[in-house]
N, C-alpha and C positions, 0 to 999 in steps of 0.2 A: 631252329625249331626243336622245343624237346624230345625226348621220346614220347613222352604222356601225352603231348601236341599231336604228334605225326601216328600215332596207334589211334586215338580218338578219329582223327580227320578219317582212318584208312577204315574206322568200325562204322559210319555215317555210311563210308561210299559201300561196304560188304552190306549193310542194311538196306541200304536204296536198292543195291544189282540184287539181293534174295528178297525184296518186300518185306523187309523186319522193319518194325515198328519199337527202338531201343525205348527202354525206362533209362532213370538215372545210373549214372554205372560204379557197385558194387566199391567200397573201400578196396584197392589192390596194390600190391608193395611193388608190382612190375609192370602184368599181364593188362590191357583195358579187359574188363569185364562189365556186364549190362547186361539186365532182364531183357528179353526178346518176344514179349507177350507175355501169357501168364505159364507158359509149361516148359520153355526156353532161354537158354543164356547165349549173349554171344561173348567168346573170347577171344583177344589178337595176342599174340604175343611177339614181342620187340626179336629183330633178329639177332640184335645180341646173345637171345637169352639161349645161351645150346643145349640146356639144363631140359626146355620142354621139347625138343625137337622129337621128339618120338612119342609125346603125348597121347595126340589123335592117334596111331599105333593101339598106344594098351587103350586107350577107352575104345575100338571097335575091338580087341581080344576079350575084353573083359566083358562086352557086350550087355551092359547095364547090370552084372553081377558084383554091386558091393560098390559101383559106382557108375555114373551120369551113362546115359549111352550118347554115343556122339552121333546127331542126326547129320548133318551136313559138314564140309569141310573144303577149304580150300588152300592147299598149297603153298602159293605163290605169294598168299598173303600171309599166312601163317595165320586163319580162322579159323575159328570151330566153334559152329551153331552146335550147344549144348542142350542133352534135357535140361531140365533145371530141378536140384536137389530139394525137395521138401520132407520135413518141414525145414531144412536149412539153417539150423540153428546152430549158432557162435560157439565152438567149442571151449572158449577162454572164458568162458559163461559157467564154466562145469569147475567142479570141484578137481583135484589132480585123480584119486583114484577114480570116479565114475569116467571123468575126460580119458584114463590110460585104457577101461574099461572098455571103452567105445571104439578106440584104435584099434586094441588087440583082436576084436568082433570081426573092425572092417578088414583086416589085416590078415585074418584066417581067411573071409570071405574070397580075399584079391590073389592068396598066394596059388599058384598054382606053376606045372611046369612051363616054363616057354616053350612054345612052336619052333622047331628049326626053320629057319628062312626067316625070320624076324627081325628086325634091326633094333634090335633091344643092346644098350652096352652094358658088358656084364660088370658085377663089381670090384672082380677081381684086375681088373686093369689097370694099369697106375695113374693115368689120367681121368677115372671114372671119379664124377662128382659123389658118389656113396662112398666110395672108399675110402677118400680122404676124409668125407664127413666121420666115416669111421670109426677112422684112422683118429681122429684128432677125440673125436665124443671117448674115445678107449681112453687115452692117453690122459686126459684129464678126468674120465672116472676111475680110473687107476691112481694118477695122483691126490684124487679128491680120498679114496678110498684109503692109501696110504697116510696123508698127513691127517685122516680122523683118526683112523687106528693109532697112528704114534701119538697126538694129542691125547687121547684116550688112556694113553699106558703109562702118563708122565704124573 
């Protein structure tokens, strides 16, 4: 069974045990995602993915400021009955400046300090998925950055 198989089957059985009523589910590169009526999303995510394990975390720290509030959740499954984001619009829709425009909005909205006692991993760790992202977005804006300037100077 795939993953997209076995998260599908598990978002059927979290719908039936909470009384959701799934729409069709959402384009997702990983997660199953699916409308959950008209003001709810539900989403499962694979346990592979260690990247979202403290999701449900910051959507109750964030508490609907700058993003979804998480109404329900469950553990065990790796669920979370989401609000659902409206108007919900495709950011790849947008132009680069208005799209970086909209980030840096929500990005002021979310930054805020962490709570001690939190299991947030920081970024500074060497296993921390941000770091390396980085780590490596540096590395080739620095090379990208270099090899224009010396084309530039030729």
């Amino acid at each position: 069974m795939t993953v997209a198989d076995r998260l599908a089957r598990s978002a059927r059985e979290v719908a039936a045990d909470w009384g959701l009523t799934l729409g069709a589910p959402f384009p997702a590169s990983y997660s199953f995602v699916a409308p959950a009526g008209d003001d709810a999303v539900l989403k499962l995510q694979p346990e592979e993915d260690d990247e979202s394990t403290h999701e449900p975390d910051a959507l109750t720290f964030w508490n609907g400021d700058g993003a979804p509030r998480l109404l329900r959740h469950d553990p065990a499954r790796r669920a979370m009955l989401i609000e659902r984001a409206r108007p919900g619009q495709d950011a790849s829709s947008l132009g680069d400046d208005e799209a970086i425009g909209v980030a840096l909005g929500v990005g002021r909205r979310l930054w805020r300090p962490a709570e001690r006692g939190r299991p947030y991993e920081s970024v500074s760790t060497p296993r921390s998925v941000l770091a390396r992202t980085y780590r490596y977005t540096a590395t080739c804006t620095i090379t990208t950055c270099c090899v224009t300037a010396n084309a530039g100077s030729r």
